[in-house]
N, C-alpha and C positions, 0 to 999 in steps of 0.2 A: 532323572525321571525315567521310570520305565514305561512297557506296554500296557498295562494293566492302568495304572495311574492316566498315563494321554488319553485311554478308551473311555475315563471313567463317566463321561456325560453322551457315550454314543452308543446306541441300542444296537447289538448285533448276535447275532450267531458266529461260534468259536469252530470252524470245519476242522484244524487241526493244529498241532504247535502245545506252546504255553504262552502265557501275558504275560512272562517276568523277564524280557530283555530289555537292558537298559535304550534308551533312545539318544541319538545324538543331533539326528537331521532329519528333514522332511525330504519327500523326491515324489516327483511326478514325471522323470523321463526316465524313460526303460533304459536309456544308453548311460547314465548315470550317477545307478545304484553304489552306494556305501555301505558297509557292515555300519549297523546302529540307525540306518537310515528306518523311515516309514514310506512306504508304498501306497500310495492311494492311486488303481486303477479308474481312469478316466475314458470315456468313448469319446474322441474328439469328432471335431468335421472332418477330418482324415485318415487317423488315424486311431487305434481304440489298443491300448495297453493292455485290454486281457488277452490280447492277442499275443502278447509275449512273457507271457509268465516266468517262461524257462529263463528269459535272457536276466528279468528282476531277479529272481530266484539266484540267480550266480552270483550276483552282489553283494550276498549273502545280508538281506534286511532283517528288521527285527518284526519287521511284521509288515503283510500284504494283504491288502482292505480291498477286494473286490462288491462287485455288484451282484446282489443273491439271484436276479435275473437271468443267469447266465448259468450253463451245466458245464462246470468248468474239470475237466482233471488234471489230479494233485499228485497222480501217480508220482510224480517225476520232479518232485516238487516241496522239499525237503523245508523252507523256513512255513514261520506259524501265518495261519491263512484267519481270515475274518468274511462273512458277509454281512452286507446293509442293504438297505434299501434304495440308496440313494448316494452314489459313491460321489455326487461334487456336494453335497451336506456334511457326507462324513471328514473332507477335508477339509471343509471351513471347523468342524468341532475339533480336530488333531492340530490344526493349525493356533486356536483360539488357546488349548491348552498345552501347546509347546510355546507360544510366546505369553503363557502366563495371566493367561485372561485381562486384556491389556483395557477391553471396550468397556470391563467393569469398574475402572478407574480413572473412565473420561465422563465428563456430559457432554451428549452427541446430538447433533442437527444431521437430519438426514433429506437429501431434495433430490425429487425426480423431475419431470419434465420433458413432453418434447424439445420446448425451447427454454431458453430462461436459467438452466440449473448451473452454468458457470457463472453467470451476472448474479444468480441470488445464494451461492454459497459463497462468490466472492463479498458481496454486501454484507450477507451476515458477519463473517470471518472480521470484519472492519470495523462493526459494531460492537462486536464481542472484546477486541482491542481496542476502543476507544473508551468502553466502558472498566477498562484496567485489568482487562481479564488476557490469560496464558492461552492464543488459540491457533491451532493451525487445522487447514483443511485438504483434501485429495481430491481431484478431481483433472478435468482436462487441463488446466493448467499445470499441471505436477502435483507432489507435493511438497505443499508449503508450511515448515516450520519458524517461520519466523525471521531466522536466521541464515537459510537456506532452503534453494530447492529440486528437487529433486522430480527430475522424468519418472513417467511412468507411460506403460503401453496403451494403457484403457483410461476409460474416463473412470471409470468403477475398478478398480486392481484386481486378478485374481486374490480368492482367500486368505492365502498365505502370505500373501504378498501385502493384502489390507491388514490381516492380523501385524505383519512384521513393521508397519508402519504407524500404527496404533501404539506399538510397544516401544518403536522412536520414540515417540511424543511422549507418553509417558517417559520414558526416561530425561528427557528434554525438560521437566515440569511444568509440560502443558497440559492447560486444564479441560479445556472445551475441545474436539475436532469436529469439523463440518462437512461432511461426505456428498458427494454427487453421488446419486443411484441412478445408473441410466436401468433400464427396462431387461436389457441383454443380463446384467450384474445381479441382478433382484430375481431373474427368472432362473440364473446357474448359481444362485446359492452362494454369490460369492458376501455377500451382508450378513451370512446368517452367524449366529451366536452375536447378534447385534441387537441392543435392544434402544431405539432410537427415543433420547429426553424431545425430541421434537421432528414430524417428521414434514415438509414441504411438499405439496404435489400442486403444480403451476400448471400444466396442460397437458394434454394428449392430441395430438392431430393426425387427420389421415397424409397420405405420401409421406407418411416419414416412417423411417425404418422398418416394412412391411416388404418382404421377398424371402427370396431362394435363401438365402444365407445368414435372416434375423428371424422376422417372426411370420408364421404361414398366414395369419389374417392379421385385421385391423381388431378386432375384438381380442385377438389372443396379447396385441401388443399393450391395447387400453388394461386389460389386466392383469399383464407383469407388473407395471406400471403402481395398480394399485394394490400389490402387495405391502409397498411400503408401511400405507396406512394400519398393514394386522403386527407392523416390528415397530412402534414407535406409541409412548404414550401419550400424546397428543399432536394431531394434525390440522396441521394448516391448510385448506386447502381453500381452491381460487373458485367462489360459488359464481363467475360467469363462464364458467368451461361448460361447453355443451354437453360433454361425455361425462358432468361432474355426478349426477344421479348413478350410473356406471359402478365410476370408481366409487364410493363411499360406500356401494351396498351392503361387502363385508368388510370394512374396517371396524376395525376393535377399540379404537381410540380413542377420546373424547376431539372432538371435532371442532374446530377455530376457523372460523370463513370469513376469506377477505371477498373484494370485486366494489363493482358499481349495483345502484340501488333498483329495484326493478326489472331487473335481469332474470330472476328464478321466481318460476312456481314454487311455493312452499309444498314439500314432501314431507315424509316420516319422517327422515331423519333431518332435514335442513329447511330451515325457515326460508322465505323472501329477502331477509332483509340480511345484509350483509354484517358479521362483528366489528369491523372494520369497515367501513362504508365512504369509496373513491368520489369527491365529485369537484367538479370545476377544473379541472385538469389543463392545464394553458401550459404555450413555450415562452422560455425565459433565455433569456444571455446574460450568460455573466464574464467577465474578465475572456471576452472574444467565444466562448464556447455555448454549446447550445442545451439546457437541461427542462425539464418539467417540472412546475409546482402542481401541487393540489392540496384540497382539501381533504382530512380526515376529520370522521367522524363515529360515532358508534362508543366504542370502549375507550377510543381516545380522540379526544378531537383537540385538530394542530392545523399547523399549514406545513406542509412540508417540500423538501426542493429537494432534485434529484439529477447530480448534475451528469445525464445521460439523456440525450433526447429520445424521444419515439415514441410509437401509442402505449407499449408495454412496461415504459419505466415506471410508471406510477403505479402500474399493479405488482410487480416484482418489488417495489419499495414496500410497499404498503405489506407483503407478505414477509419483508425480511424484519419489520417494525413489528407484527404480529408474534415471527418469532421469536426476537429476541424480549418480549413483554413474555410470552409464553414461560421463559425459561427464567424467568423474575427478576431481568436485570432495567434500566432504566430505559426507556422508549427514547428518551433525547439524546443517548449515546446511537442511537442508530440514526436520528435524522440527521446529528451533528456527522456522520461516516458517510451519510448518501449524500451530505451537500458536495463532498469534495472526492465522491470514489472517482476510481481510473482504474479500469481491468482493461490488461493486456486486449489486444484482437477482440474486443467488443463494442462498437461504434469508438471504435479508436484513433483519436483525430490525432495522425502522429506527427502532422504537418498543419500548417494554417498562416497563410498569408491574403493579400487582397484577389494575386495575381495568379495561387496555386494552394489547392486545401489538400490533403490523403487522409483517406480515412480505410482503417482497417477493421472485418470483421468477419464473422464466421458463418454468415445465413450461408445456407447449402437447403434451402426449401422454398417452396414458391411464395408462404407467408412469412419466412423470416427475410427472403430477396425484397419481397414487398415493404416489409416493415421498417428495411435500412433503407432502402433508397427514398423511402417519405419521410422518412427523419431526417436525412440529411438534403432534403428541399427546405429547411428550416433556416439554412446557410444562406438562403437564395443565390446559388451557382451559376454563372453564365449557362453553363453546362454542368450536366451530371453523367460523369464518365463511369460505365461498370467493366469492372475487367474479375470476372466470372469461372469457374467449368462445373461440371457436374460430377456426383460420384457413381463410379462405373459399379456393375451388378448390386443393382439398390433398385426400388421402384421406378420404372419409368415416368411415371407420374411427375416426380419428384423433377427431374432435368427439362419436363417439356413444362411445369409450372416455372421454375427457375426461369426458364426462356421468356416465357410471358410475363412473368415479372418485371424482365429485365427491359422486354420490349416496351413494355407500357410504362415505366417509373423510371428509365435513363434516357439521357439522351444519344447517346451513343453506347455501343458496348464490346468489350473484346474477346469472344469467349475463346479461352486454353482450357487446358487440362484441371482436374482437383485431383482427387481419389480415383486412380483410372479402375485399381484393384486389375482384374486379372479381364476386364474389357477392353476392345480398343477404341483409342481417341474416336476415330470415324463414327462408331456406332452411337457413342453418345453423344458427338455434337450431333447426328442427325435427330437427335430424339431432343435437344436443346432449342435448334432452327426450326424444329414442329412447332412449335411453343412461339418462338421469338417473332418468325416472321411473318404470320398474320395480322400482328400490332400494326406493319409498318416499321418498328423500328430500326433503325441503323446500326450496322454490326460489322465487324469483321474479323474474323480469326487468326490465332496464333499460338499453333500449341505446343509450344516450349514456355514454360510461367512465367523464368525468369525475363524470357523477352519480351513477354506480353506488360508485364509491367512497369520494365524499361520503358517501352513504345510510348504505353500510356502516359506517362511522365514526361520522357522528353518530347513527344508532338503536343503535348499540352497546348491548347490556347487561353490567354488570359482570362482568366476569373473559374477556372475549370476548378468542379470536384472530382477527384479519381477515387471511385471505391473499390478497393480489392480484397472481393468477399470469398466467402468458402472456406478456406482454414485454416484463419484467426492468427492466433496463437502456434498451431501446430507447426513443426519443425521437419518436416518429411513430408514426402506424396509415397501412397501406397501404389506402386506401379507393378505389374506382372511379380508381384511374390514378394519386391524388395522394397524397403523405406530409403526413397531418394530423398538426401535432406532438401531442403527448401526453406528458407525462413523469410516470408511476405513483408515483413519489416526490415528485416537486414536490405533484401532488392531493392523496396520501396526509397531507403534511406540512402541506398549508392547512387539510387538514378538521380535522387533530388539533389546532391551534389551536385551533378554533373548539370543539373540544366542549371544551379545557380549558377556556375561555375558562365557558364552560356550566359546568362543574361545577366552577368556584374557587367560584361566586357561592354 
């Protein structure tokens, strides 16, 4: 593959050079470069690669993709230059055609969400293999081929990195993959040359991902958000989200709407009445655990079970049922997938006995801390223990709801550390105890994780739930610059040895 040929789907101006070096690699770090490489100048949060042209230039690439924004000189500056418009599109297009254009030989589910998008791409993912079908999906949990799975930084991958994952799979002879698009991934152009057979938008909330370092408003997040809906030929979206008039305005898609009945004013583009329409919704136990039935009705009417407790399992089913009907496979491979899913770190009872339950998950907001610790009142707990923190340089909002959540819906709680990022502990428990201790509730701190959830475990008093929420699944805390590993289940699972260990004797 040469230059000429990788450029061939990207609109640009030729500043100097020729298109006809062959290509061998992608590169995106100035410290890097390869002869054969391709260069796409990025402005990051810290640092911006037009700023060292010289140093890529020595690398000797076959071509340097800058942004036409910028008056840049070439004096000194010998390989072939390119401008764009838009220098993180132009890399998702060099990427999409260095691996081959990999997303035109999947069918692709695409789901955003403030909350919900790891529960409902892991649900679809289940349904798509129950119904016999080759699927893997990307997302916070890794990715997942099947066979294996593999980390990843983000919940959405950079471009290159989603392109090179796509082109796994394909080679793997998988047929479906099911992407999380968080807001941040959809707004930096990392989805693009994607063109979604279904796309998922389940909510949008305020306190979530709104500051200094994501998105400058709440309007600006609600419509990253629904981009999704103008890259995907039909969407599903959740007709009781308050911001759902919002998002739909400019989508392009034919439009599929779950929720409960009575919920929405009929608009232009969306009726009242739900395609899929939620009702009866009750908790159920099955084999000691705790999940949701309800009724569907509308396009399909069933009774379906969902074995995740809490108010949003039934709407997250109901949306992964939509999708997989959308994409013409059978609706009963997906109820027959939601009776028995289990995703890692999402209301994940990794433990359960009379004497002692753990339950693992990833709320990190005021309405998802709310939504887990009332789901799991479903247990009826002697006590409901939360061992909690907050994430550092994020909305304040977000740590002093957590707090109130925490106050109001546990009965006891421990707040440590989550995602400190580049804040310290002090500042954010005081913005947590804003929140926490006007409830009343009973707290106490400890901010090292691993001991916090040690503590919780072995002072356990009998019939205790311990929820240790914040981050799920994730394998690190983001603390002053570095990823300290941490894995909440691995802790959870040494302490609970140890107190069996304690009360065999």
């Amino acid at each position: 593959m040469n230059t000429n040929e990788i450029t061939s789907r990207l609109e640009y101006k030729l500043l100097q050079g020729k298109l006809d070096q062959d290509v061998t690699g992608l590169c995106f770090d100035s410290r890097h470069v390869k002869q054969g490489d391709i260069f796409v100048c990025i402005r990051g949060a810290v640092f911006d690669s037009h700023d060292a042209l010289e140093q890529i230039d020595a690398g000797h690439p076959s071509l340097i993709i800058v942004d036409k924004a910028y008056e840049l000189s070439l004096s000194n500056i010998s390989s072939p230059v390119v401008a764009v418009s838009d220098t993180r599109h132009a890399k998702a297009v060099v990427a999409a055609a260095f691996y081959g254009y990999p997303a035109e030989k999947l069918r692709l589910v695409g789901v955003t969400g403030s909350k919900g998008k790891t529960t409902v791409a892991t649900m679809i993912t289940a349904a798509l293999r129950e119904a016999g079908c080759k699927a893997g999906s990307i997302g916070s949990n890794g990715v997942n081929l099947g066979d294996e799975i593999l980390e990843v930084a983000n919940t959405t991958p950079d471009s290159d990195q989603l392109q090179r994952f796509l082109a796994l799979m394909v080679s793997k002879g998988i047929e479906y993959a099911v992407i999380e698009c968080s807001s941040q991934g959809l707004m930096q152009h990392r989805t693009d040359m994607i063109t979604f057979d279904v796309g998922v938008f389940l909510n949008v909330q305020h306190g979530d991902h709104v500051g200094t370092d994501e998105h400058p408003t709440f309007e600006n997040y609600a419509y990253c958000k629904s981009l999704l809906l103008r890259q995907c030929r039909q969407g599903v979206v959740n007709l009781d989200d308050k911001n759902i008039d919002f998002v739909v305005k400019e989508a392009t898609c034919e439009l599929i709407t779950v929720g409960h009945d009575d919920t929405h004013a009929a608009t232009a583009k969306l009726g009242s009445t739900p395609d899929y329409v939620i009702g009866k919704q009750r908790t159920r136990e099955r084999n000691g655990l705790i999940g949701e039935e309800f009724n569907l009705s509308g396009k399909l009417d069933d009774e379906v079970y969902v074995n995740m407790p809490g108010e949003f399992a039934a709407l997250n089913a109901a949306a992964t049922i939509a999708a997989v009907d959308a994409l013409g496979l059978p609706a009963s491979a997906a109820k027959e997938a939601l009776s028995h899913i289990h995703i890692n770190g999402r209301v994940d009872m990794i433990y359960r006995t009379e004497e002692l339950s753990v339950c693992i998950d990833s709320a990190h907001t005021r309405e998802s801390t709310r939504a887990v610790l009332k789901a799991l009142r479903a247990y009826k707990p002697k006590r409901l223990v939360c061992v909690f923190g907050a994430g550092g340089n994020r909305d304040i909002q977000r740590r002093i709801g957590m707090g109130e959540s925490a106050g109001k819906y546990a009965d006891f709680s421990i707040i440590t550390t989550e995602h400190n990022r580049f804040e310290p502990f002090e500042t954010i428990l005081e913005g947590v105890k804003s929140g926490l201790e006007p409830t009343g509730g009973r707290y106490m701190v400890i901010e090292y994780r691993p001991e916090a959830i040690h503590y919780a475990i072995t002072h356990s008093e009998s019939g205790d739930m311990i929820a240790i929420i914040g981050l799920g699944d994730d394998k690190y805390q983001h603390i002053n610059g570095v990823n300290v590993p941490q894995d909440d289940d691995k802790c959870a699972r040494e302490a609970i040895r140890e107190w069996e260990n304690t009360h065999r004797k």
